[in-house]
C-alpha positions as CSV (number, residue, x, y, z in Angstrom):
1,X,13.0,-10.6,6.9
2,X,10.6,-13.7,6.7
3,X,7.9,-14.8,9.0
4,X,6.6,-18.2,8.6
5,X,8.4,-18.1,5.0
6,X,6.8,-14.9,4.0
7,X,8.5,-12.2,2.9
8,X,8.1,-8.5,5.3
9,X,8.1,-5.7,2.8
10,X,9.1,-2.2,4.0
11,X,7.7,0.7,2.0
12,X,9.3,4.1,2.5
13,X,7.3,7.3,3.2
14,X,7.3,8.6,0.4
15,X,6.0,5.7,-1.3
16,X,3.3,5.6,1.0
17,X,1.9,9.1,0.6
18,X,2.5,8.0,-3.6
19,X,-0.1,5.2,-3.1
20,X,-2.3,7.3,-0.8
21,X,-2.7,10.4,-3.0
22,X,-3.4,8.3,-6.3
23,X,-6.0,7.2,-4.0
24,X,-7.5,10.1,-2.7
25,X,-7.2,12.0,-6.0
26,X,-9.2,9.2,-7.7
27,X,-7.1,8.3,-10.4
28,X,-7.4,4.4,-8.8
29,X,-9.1,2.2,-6.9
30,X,-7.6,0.5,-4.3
31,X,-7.8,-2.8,-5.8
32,X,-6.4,-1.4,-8.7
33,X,-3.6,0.3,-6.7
34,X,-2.6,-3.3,-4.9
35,X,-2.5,-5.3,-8.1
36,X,-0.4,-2.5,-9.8
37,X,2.2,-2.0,-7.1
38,X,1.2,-5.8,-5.3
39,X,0.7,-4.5,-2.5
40,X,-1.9,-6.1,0.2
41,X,-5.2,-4.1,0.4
42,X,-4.8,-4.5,4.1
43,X,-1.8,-2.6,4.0
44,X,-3.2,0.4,2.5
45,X,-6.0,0.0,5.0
46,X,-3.2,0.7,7.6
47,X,-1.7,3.4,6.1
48,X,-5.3,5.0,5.8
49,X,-5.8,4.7,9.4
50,X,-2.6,6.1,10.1
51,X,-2.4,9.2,8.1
């Protein structure tokens, strides 16, 4: 899917609660965790609000 010529990633639930444990455990930052899987900080912001 594309909006204005961007790419919309889906990420599947499992994935998500991946990214969220390495975080909660400590073994990353956040930054650390977007640059490693390029994923947008602001998108693990959501999935932190969410869970």
């Amino acid at each position: 899917m594309y909006r204005n010529d961007k790419v919309i990633r889906r990420y599947s639930e499992p994935f998500k609660l991946k990214i969220l444990a390495e975080l909660t455990i400590g073994k990353h930052t956040k930054s650390e965790l977007c640059k490693l899987y390029s994923i947008a900080p602001t998108t693990v912001n959501v999935w932190i609000k969410k869970v």
